[in-house]
ZAKOL-463613 format. One record per residue (C-alpha): residue number from 0; residue in three letters; x, y, z. Coordinates in nm, 3 decimals, decimal comma. Each point is the difference from the previous one (the first is absolute). Example, Ala and Ser with C-alpha at 12.3 -4.5 7.8 and 13.67 -1.06 7.14 Angstrom:
REM ZAKOL-463613
 resi resn       u       v       w
    0  ALA   1,230  -0,450   0,780
    1  SER   0,137   0,344  -0,066
REM end
This chain:
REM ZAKOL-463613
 resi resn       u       v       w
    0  UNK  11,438  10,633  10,603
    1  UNK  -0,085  -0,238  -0,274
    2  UNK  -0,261  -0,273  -0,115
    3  UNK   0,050  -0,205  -0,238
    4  UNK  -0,126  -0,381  -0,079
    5  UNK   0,268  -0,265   0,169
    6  UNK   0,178  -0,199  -0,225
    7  UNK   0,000  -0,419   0,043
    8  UNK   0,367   0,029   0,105
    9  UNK  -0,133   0,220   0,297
   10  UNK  -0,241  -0,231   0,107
   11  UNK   0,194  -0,084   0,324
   12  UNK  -0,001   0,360   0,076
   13  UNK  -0,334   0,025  -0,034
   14  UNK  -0,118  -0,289   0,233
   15  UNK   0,259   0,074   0,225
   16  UNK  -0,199   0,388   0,035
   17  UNK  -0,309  -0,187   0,026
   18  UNK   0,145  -0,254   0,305
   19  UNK   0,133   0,330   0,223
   20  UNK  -0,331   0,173  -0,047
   21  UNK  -0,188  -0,297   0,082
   22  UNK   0,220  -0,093   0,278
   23  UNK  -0,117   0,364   0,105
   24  UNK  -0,359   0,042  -0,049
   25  UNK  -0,161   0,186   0,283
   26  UNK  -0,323  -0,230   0,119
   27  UNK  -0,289   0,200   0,106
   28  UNK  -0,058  -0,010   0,383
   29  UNK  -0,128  -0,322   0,139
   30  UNK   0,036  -0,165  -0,317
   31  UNK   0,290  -0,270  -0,091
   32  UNK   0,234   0,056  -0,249
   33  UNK  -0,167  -0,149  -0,340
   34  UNK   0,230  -0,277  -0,179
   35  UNK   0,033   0,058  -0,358
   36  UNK   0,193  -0,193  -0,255
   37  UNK   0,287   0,221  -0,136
   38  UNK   0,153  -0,203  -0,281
   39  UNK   0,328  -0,043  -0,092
   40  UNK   0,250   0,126  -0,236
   41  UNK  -0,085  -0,256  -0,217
   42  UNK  -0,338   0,009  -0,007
   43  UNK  -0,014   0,437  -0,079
   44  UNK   0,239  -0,079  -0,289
   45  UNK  -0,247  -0,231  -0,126
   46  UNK  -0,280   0,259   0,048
   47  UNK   0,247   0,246  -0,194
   48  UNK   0,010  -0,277  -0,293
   49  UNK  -0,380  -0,047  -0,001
   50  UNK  -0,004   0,381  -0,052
   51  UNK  -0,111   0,136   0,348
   52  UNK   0,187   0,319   0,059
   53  UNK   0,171   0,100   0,331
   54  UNK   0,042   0,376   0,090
   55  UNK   0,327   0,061   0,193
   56  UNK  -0,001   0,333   0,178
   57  UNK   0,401   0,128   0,068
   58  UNK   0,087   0,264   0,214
   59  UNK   0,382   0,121  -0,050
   60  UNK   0,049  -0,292  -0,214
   61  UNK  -0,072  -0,252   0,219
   62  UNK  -0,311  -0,205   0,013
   63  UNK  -0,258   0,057   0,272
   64  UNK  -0,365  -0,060  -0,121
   65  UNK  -0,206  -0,279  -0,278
   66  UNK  -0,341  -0,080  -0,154
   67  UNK  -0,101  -0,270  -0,210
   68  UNK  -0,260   0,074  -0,289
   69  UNK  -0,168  -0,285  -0,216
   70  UNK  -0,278  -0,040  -0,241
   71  UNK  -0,338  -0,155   0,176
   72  UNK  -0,308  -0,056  -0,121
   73  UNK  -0,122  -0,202   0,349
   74  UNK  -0,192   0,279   0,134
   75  UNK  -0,087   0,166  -0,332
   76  UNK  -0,367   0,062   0,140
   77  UNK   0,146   0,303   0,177
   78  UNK   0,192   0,146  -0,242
   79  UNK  -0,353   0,009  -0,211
   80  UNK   0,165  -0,248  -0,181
   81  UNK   0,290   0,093  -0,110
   82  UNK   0,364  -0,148  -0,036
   83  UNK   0,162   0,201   0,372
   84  UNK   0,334   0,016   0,114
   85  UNK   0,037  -0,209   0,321
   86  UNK   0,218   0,196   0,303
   87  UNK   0,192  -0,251   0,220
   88  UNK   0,215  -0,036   0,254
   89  UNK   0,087   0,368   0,017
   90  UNK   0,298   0,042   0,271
   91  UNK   0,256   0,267   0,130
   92  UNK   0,292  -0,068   0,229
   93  UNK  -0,088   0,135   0,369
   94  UNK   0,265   0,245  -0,036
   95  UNK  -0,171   0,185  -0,292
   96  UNK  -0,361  -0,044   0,089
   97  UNK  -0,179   0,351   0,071
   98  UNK   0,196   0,195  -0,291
   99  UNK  -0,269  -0,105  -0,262
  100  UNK   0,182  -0,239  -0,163
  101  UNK  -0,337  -0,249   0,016
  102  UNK  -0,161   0,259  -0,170
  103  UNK   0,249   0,082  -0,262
  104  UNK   0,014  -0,357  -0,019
  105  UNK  -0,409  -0,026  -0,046
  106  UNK  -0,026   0,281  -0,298
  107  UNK   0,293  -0,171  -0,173
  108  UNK  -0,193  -0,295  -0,022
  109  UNK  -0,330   0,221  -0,110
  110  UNK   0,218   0,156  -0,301
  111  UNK   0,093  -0,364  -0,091
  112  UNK  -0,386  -0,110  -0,001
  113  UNK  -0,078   0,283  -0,209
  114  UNK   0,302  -0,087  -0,251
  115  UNK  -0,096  -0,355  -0,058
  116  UNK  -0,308   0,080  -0,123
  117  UNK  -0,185  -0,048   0,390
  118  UNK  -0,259   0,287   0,159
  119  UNK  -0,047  -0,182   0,343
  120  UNK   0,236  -0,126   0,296
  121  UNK  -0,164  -0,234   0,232
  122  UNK   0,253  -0,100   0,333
  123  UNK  -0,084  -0,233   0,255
  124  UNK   0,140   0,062   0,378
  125  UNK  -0,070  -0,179   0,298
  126  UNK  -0,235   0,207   0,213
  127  UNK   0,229  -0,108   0,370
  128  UNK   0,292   0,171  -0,190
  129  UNK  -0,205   0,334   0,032
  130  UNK   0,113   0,149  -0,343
  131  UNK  -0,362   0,041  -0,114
  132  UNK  -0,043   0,372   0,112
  133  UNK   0,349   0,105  -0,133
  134  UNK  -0,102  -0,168  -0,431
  135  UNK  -0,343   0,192   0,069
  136  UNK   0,179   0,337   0,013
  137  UNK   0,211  -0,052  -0,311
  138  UNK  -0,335  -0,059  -0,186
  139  UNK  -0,120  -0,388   0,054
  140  UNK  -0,369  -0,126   0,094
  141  UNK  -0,028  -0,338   0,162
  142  UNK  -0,210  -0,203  -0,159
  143  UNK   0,040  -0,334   0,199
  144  UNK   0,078  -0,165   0,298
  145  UNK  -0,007  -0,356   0,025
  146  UNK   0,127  -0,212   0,339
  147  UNK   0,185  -0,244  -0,132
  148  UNK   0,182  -0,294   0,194
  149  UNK   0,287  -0,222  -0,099
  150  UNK   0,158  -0,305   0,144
  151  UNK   0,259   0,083   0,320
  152  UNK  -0,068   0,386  -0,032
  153  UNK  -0,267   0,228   0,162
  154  UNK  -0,333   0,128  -0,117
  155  UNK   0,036   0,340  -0,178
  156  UNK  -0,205   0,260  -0,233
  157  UNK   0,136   0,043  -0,340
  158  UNK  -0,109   0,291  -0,128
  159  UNK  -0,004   0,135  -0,367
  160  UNK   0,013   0,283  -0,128
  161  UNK  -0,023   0,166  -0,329
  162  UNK   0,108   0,366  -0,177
  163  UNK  -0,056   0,136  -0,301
  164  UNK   0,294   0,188  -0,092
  165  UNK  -0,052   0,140  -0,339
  166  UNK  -0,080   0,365   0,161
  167  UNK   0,270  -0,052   0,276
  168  UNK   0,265  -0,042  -0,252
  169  UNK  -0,119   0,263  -0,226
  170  UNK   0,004   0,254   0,251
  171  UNK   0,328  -0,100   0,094
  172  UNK   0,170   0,026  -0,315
  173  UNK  -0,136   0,362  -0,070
  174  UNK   0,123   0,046   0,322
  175  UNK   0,353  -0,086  -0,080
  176  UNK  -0,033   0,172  -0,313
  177  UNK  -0,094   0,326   0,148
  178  UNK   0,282  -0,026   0,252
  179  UNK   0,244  -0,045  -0,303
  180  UNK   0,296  -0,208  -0,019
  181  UNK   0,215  -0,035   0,272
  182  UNK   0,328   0,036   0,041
  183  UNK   0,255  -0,295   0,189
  184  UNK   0,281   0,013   0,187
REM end
């Protein structure tokens, strides 16, 4: 198991991940399935250019998980200000969901933060998606919920939430080091 940032060449492979875990988002009962815009190819290998980073998880070599990570300052008011690292459209193939790839995925993209400089991740979900329990027991606090409404889609909560993750990824790292270095096949 490996992640690693994608490369612009591999930004087919990435929206193509993000399409067949969209396509297979589980809508909480009674509630329709949200639409969200996806992106193309084209448009993540632009993001790659502009310097937004996306974390491919591979399992056996072959591809089965992504986040996207960017530099925001929109909702700087609570990160107490600071520069964050913004968690997006975080997605594992339906054959690989429930073997903690998400969350491998998720402190990945907390040991980038910290590397670029950033001690707060804020990520926004959609509260009809029903993720909101699962980021607040890997560490995250919601901080907002706005309904929001656009043209030919439904009413939904978008909800934002923020970590700190300097402590997280310090722990983690003694962690590892305690454990030593391991050994591959």
């Amino acid at each position: 198991d490996r992640i690693r940032p994608a490369l612009e060449r591999e930004a087919a492979l990435v929206a193509g991940i993000t399409l067949e875990a969209q396509l297979h988002t589980t809508p909480l009962s009674g509630v329709s399935p949200f639409p969200t815009d996806i992106g193309c190819a084209d448009q993540m290998a632009l993001a790659i250019r502009r310097g937004e980073v996306f974390l491919l998880a591979r399992t056996m070599g072959r591809p089965v998980g992504v986040v996207r990570l960017a530099e925001r300052q929109e909702f700087a008011e609570l990160t107490a200000h600071c520069n964050y690292t913004e968690l997006s459209g975080l997605a594992v193939l339906p054959t690989h969901r429930r073997l903690g790839i998400g969350q491998q995925l998720i402190e990945a993209s907390e040991l980038h933060a910290t590397e670029e400089g950033h001690d707060h991740v804020l990520l926004r979900t959609t509260e009809e998606v029903g993720l909101v329990p699962w980021y607040e027991r890997l560490g995250y606090e919601v901080r907002r919920v706005r309904q929001l409404t656009f043209k030919d889609a439904p009413t939904y909560l978008d909800v934002l939430l923020t970590r700190d993750v300097r402590e997280a990824v310090a722990e983690r790292i003694k962690a590892a080091q305690r454990r030593g270095p391991r050994l591959r096949a």
